[in-house]
C-alpha positions in Angstrom: 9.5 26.1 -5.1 11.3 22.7 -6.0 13.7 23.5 -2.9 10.3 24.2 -0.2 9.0 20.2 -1.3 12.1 18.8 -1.3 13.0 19.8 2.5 11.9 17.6 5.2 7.8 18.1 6.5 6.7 17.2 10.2 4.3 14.5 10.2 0.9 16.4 10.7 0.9 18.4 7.3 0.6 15.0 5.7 -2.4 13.5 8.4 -3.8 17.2 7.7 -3.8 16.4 4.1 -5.2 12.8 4.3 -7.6 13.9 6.7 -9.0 16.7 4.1 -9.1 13.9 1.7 -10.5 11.6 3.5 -13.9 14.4 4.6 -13.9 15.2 0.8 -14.5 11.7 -0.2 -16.9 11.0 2.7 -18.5 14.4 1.6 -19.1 13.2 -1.4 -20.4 10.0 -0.9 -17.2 8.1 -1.5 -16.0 5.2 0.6 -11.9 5.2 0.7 -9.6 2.5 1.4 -6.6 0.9 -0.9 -7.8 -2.4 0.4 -10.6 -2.0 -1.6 -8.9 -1.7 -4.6 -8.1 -5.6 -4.3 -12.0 -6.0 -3.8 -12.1 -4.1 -7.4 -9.2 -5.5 -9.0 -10.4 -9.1 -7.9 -13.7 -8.2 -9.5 -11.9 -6.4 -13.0 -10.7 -10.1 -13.2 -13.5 -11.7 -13.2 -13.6 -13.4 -9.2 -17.7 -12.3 -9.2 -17.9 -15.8 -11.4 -16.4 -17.4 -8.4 -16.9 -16.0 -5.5 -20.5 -13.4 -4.7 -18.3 -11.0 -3.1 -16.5 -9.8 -6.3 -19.7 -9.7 -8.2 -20.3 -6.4 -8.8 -19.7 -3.4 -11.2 -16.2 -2.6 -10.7 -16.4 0.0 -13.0 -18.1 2.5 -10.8 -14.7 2.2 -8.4 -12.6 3.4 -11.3 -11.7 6.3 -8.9 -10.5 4.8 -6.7 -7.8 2.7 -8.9 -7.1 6.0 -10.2 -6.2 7.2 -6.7 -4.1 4.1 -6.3 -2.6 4.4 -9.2 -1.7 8.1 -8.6 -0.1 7.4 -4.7 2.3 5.1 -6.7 3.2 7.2 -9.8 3.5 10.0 -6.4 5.8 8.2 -4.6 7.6 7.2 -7.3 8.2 10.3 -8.6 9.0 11.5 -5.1 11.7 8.5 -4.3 13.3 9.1 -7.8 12.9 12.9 -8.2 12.4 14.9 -5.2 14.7 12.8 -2.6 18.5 13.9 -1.4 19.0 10.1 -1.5 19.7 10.2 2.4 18.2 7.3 4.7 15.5 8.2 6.6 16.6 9.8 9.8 15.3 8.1 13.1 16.4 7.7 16.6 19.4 5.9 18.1 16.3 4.4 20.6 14.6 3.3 17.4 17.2 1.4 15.7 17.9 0.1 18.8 14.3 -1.5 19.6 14.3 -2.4 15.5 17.9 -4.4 15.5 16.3 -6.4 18.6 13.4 -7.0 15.9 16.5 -8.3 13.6 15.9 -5.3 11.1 18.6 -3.2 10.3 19.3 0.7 10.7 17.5 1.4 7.0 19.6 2.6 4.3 17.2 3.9 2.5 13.1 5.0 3.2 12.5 1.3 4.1 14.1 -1.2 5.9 15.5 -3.7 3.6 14.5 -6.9 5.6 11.0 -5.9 4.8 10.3 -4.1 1.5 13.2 -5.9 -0.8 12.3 -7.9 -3.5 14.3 -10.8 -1.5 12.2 -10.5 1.6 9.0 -11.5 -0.2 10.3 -15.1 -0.1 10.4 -15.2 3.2 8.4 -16.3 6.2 8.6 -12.5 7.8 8.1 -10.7 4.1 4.9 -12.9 3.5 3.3 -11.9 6.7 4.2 -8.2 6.6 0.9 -6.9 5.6 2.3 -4.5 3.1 3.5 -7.5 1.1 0.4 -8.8 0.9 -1.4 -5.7 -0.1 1.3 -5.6 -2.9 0.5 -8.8 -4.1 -3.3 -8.9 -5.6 -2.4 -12.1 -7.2 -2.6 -14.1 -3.8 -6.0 -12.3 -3.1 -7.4 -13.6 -6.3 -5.9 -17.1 -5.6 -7.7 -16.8 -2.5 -10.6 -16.1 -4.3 -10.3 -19.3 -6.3 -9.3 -21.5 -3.2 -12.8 -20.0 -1.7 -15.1 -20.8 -4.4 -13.4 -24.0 -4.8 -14.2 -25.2 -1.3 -17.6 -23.6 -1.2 -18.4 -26.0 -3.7 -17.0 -29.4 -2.0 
C-alpha cells in the first residue's frame, strides 16, 4: 500500500479530489478558502477591536483552521515520509522559460529562489503571493495600519 502512494499520480486524481471536497463543503453549507483562514486568524487575535471586518465569531470557522492545519501536517508528512527525495521532474522547455525568470532548475519540490527561508527577504519573495499567505503577521499589521488610518 505504502509503495501505490509513494509512486508518482497524474495531476487530475488530485483536482478530482479537491473538486469532491470542494461540492462536499459547498453541500454542506460551508464556504472554502485558506485565504480565509487569515480573515479567522486576524479575528482569533483580536483585529474585530480594530478593524469591522474581523469582528466576528471566529470560532464557528474552527473547521476550517482544522483543514489548514491538516494540509500542512499532510504535506509535511508527505515531504518527510512518503518522498524518494528526487527533484520534481519537469521539462527541459520549462527550466528553460524558468532560468529566463532567473529561477533555477529546482532541486527539490520548490524552487529555491522562491520558497527558502532567504527569499522572504527579498523584493521577489515578498511579492510571491505564497509568501504572503505564509505570513499572517503582515495581514494583522495591515489590520492595525487600517484601523489606524481610519481614524486620522
Amino acid at each position: 500500500m505504502l509503495e501505490f502512494i509513494q509512486q508518482p499520480w497524474t495531476w487530475w486524481v488530485s483536482g478530482a479530489l479537491i473538486s469532491a471536497i470542494m461540492f462536499l463543503l459547498i453541500f454542506f453549507g460551508q464556504s472554502f478558502g485558506f485565504s480565509a483562514n487569515l480573515r479567522t486568524i486576524c479575528s482569533a487575535a483580536g483585529g474585530g477591536k480594530f478593524v469591522k471586518f474581523f469582528d466576528f465569531n471566529w470560532r464557528s470557522q474552527i473547521w476550517n483552521l482544522v483543514f489548514l492545519i491538516g494540509a500542512v501536517l499532510g504535506g509535511f508528512i508527505a515531504s518527510h515520509f512518503l518522498s524518494d527525495g528526487n527533484p520534481v521532474q519537469i521539462s527541459e522547455n520549462t527550466i528553460s522559460d524558468l532560468s529566463k525568470l532567473g529561477i533555477s532548475a529546482p532541486t527539490s519540490a520548490q524552487p529555491d529562489e522562491l520558497f527558502s527561508i532567504e527569499s522572504l527577504f527579498t523584493l521577489k519573495g515578498f511579492f510571491n503571493s505564497s509568501t504572503w499567505r505564509i505570513n499572517g503577521w503582515f495581514w494583522f499589521a495591515l489590520c492595525r495600519w487600517l484601523h489606524f488610518w481610519s481614524r486620522h
